[in-house]
C-alpha positions in Angstrom: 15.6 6.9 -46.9 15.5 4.4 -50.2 15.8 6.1 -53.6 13.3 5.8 -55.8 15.7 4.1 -58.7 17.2 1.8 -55.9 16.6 -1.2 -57.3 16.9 -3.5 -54.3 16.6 -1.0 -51.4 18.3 -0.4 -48.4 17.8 -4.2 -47.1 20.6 -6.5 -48.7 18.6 -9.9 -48.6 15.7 -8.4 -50.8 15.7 -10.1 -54.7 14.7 -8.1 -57.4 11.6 -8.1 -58.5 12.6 -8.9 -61.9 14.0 -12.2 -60.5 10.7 -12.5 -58.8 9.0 -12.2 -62.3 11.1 -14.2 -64.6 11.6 -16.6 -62.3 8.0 -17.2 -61.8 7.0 -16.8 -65.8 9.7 -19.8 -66.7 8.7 -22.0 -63.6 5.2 -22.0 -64.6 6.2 -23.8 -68.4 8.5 -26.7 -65.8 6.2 -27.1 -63.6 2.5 -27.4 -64.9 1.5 -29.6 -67.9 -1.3 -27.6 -68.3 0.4 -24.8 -71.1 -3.4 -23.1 -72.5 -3.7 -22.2 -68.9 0.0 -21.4 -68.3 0.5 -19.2 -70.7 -2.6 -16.8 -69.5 -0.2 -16.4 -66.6 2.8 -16.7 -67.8 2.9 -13.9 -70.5 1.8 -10.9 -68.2 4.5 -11.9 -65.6 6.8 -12.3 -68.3 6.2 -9.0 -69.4 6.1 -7.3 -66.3 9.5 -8.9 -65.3 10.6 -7.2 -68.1 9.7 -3.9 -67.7 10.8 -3.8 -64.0 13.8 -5.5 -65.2 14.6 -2.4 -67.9 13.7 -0.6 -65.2 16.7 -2.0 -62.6 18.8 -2.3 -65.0 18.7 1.2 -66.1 19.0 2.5 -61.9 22.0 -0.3 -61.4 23.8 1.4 -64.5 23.0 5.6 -62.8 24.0 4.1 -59.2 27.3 1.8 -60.6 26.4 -1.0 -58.6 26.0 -4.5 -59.8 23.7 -5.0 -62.9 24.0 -9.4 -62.5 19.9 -9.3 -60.8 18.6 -7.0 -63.4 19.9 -8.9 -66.5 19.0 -11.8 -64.9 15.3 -10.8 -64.2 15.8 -10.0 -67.6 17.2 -13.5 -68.9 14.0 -15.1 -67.3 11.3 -12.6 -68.6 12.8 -12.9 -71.7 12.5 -16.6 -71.9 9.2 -16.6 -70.6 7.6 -14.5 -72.3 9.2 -15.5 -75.5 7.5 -19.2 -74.5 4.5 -17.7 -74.1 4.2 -16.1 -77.5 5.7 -18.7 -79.5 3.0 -21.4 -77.6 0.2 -18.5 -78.8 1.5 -18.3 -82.6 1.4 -22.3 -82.8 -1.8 -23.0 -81.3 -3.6 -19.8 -83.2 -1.8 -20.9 -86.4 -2.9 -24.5 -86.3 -6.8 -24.7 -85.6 -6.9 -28.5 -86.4 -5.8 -29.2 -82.6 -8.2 -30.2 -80.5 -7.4 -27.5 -77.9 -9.1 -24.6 -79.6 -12.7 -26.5 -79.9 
């Protein structure tokens, strides 16, 4: 039976879900040129990567095992979300763009 705190589980191919997250939050700013809609997706996962990533992080550290997945789910969220933001600040702080009409 799988702890609750395992962070990975019992299977050893599985990635973190903070990978998963990150990952996915800092792939959407390379990979679509599209940011106003990016960044509607991009913030949530970013943020959700890094709460599950706090979350790992804080099991890998109880169990002693490796905590390189965690702060790398971590890493990512980070980034993205932090891309995310600072795209929000800018286009809310400059209301001359043509964006916002």
């Amino acid at each position: 039976m799988t702890h609750t705190d395992d962070p990975t589980g019992d299977r050893p191919g599985r990635r973190s879900l903070a990978v998963v997250f990150g990952g996915a939050s800092v792939a959407f700013w390379f990979c679509c040129p599209f940011w106003m809609l990016v960044r509607v997706l991009a913030l949530p996962l970013g943020l959700a990567g890094l709460v599950r990533g706090s979350i790992e992080y804080r099991a890998a550290s109880r169990q002693s095992t490796s905590r390189t997945e965690p702060l790398t789910g971590l890493v990512l969220s980070c980034l993205g979300t932090v891309a995310a933001a600072a795209y929000m600040i800018f286009v809310f702080t400059h209301p001359d763009l043509p964006i916002q009409e």
